[in-house]
C-alpha positions as CSV (number, residue, x, y, z in Angstrom):
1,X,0.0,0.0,0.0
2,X,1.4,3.4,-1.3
3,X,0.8,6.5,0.6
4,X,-0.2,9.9,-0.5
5,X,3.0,11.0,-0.7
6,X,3.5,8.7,-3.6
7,X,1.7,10.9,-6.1
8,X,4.4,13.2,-5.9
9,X,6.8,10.4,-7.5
10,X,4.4,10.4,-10.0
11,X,4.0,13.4,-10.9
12,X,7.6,14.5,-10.7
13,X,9.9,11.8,-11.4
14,X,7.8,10.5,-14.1
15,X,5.7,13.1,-15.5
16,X,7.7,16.3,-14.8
17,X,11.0,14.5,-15.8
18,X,9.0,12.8,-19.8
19,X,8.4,16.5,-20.2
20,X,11.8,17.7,-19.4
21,X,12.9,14.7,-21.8
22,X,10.8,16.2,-24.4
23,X,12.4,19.6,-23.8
24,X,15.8,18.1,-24.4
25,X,15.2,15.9,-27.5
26,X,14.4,19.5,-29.2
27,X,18.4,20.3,-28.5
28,X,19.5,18.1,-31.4
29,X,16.6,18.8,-33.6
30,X,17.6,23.2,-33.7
31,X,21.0,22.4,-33.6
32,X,21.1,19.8,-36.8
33,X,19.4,22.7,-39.1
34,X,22.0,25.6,-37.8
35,X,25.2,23.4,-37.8
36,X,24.2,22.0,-41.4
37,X,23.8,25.6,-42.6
38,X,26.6,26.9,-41.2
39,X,28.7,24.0,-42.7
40,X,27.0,25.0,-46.2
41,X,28.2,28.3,-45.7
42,X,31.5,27.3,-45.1
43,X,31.6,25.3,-48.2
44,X,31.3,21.6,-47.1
45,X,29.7,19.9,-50.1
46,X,29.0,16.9,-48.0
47,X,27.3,19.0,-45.2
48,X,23.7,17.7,-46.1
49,X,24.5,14.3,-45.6
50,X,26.8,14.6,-42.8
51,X,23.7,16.0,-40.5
52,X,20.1,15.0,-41.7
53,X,18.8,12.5,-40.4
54,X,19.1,9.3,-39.7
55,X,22.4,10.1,-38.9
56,X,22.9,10.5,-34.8
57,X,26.0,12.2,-35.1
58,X,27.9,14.7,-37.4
59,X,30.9,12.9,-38.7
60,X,34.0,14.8,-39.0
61,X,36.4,16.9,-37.1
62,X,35.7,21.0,-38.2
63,X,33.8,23.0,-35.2
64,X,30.6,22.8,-36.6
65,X,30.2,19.3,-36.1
66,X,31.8,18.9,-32.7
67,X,29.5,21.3,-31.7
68,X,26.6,19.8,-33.1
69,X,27.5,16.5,-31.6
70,X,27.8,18.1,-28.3
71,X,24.2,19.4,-28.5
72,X,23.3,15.5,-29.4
73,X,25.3,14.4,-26.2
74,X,23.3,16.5,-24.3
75,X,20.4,14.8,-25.5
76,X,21.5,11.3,-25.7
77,X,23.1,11.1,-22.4
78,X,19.9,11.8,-20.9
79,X,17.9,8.8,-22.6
80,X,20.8,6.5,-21.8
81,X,20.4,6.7,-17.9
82,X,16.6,7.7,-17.8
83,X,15.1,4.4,-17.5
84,X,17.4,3.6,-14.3
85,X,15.9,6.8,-13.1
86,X,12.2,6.2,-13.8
87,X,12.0,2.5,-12.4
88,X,14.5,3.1,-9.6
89,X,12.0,6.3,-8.7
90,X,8.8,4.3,-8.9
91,X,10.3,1.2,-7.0
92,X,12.2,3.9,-4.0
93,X,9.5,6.3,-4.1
94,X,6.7,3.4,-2.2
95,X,9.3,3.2,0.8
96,X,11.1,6.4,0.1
97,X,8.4,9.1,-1.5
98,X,9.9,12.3,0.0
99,X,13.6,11.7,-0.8
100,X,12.7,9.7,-4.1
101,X,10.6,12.6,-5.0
102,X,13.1,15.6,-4.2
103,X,15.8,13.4,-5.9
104,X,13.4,14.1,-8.7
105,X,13.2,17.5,-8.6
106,X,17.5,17.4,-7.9
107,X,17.4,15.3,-11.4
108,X,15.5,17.4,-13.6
109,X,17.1,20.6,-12.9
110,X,20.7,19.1,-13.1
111,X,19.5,17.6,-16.4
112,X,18.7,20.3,-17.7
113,X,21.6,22.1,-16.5
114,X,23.7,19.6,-17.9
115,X,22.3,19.5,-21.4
116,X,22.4,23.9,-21.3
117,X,26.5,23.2,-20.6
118,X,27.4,20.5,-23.1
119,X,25.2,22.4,-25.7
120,X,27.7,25.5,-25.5
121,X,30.1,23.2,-27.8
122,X,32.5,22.7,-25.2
123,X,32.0,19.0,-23.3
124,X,33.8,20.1,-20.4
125,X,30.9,22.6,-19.8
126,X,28.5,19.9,-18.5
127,X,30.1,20.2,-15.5
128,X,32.0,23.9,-15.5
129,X,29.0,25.7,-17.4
130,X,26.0,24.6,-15.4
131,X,27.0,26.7,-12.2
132,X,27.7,23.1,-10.6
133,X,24.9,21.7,-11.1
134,X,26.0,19.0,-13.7
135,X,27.0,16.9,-11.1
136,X,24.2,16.0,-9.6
137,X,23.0,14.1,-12.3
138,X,24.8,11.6,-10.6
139,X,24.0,12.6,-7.0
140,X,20.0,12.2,-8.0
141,X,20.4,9.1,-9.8
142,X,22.1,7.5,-7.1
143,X,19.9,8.6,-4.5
144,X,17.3,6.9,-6.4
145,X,19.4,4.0,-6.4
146,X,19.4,3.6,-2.7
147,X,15.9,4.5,-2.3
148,X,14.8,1.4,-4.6
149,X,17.4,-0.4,-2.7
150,X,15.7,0.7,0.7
151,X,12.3,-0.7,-0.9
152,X,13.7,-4.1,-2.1
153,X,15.5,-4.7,2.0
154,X,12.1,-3.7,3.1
155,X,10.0,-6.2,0.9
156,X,12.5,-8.4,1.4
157,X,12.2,-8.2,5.0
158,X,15.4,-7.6,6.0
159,X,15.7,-3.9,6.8
């Protein structure tokens, strides 16, 4: 039996956080248009097929397409530890709702804090350009971590 408290779990660390997954899989998206353009410009023939689609990255070493695969880090990085985060929230957040939910909250903004860094072109920025928060990308993720651990000792009767 889940308490009331639960429905913040919901409604952050699954709700909040699709829609703040749907804000960053629009990084790529602006980014594939302006760095293809600005390739063109700077005479790369193959600049059409070296960012449209399917393609996930740019391939190539000039600026324009590190910095347009930094933009798609930002995004890709985010899918490839979101469904830890989403079934370690909804497994911590029935023993742990409080801390599961305000790692939540911790999550989304270091996401997005994260994504605003790497997207400056720089990877380094991640961490140096989101004012510290980039970081705790990790911080939230493990807390949920030991929040679905907390809920697996309980059912398991031990803690």
């Amino acid at each position: 039996i889940v308490t009331s408290s639960y429905g913040l779990v919901i409604l952050i660390n699954v709700v909040a956080s699709s829609f703040m997954m749907m804000y960053l899989s629009f990084i790529p998206g602006g980014a594939r248009k302006k760095y293809m353009e600005a390739a063109k410009k700077k005479g790369d023939k193959d600049a059409e097929s070296r960012y449209s689609l399917p393609k996930l990255y740019a391939e190539g070493f000039s600026q324009e397409a590190k910095e347009f695969n930094c933009h798609q880090r930002a995004h890709q990085q985010a899918l490839e530890t979101y469904a830890n985060f989403v079934v370690c929230s909804i497994i911590g957040g029935v023993r742990q709702p409080l801390l599961t939910s305000l790692s939540g909250i911790l999550y989304i903004t270091a996401r997005v804090k994260w994504a605003q860094g790497y997207a400056t072109g720089d990877p380094m920025n991640r961490y140096t350009g989101s004012g510290g928060w980039g970081k705790h990308v990790w911080t939230s993720l493990l807390m949920t971590f030991v929040c679905a651990a907390s809920t697996g000792l309980g059912v398991a009767g031990v803690v």
